[in-house]
N, C-alpha and C positions, 0 to 999 in steps of 0.2 A: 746390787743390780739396779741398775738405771730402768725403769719403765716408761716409756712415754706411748699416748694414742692421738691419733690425728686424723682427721677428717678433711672430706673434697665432697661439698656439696654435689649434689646430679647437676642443676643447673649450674654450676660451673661459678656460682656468687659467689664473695666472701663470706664464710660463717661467721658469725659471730658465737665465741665461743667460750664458757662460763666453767673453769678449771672446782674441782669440789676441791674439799681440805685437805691438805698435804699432796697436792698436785700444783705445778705452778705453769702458766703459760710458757708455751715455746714454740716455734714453729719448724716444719720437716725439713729438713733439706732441701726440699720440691717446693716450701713455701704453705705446706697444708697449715690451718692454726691446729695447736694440739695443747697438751697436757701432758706435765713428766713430773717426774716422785721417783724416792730410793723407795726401792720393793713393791710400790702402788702405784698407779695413775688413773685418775678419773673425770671426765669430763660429764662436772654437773646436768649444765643446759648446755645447746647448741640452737641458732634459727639460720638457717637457710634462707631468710627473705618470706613476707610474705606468710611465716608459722610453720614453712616449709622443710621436712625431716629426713628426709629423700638424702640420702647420703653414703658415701663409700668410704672405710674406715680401716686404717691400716694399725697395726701395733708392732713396736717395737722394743726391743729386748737387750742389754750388753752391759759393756762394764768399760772404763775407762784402759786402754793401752790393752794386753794380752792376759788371758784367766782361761782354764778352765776350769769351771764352775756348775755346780749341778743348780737346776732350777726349774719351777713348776709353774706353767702360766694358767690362770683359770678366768674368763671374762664372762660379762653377762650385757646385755642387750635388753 
């Protein structure tokens, strides 16, 4: 399973955004920056400009072409 999580700043800045281990930078479809890993995704750091954390954050979940596949998502903040 593909994980990835991504991020849109409140004020609309580009984040700057710091993937931890076994996450590697990517960005959304929409352009958010994010973070994706097989099974895990984690985005270390992130600044919004300014030290600013104000942030709306999406995650996303699949698997290459058609599966179904049983799977358990668990995040922390």
């Amino acid at each position: 399973m593909r994980t990835c999580v991504y991020l849109e700043c409140a004020n609309r800045s580009n984040a700057d955004v710091s993937c931890a281990d076994g996450s590697q930078a990517n960005d959304s479809p929409e352009g958010r920056p994010g973070c994706c890993g097989e099974q895990t995704a984690a985005i270390n750091d992130y600044d919004c400009g300014f030290g600013s954390k104000d942030a709306d954050i999406w995650i996303s979940v699949g698997v290459d072409g058609e599966a179904c596949v049983d799977y358990a998502l668990e995040y922390e903040f």
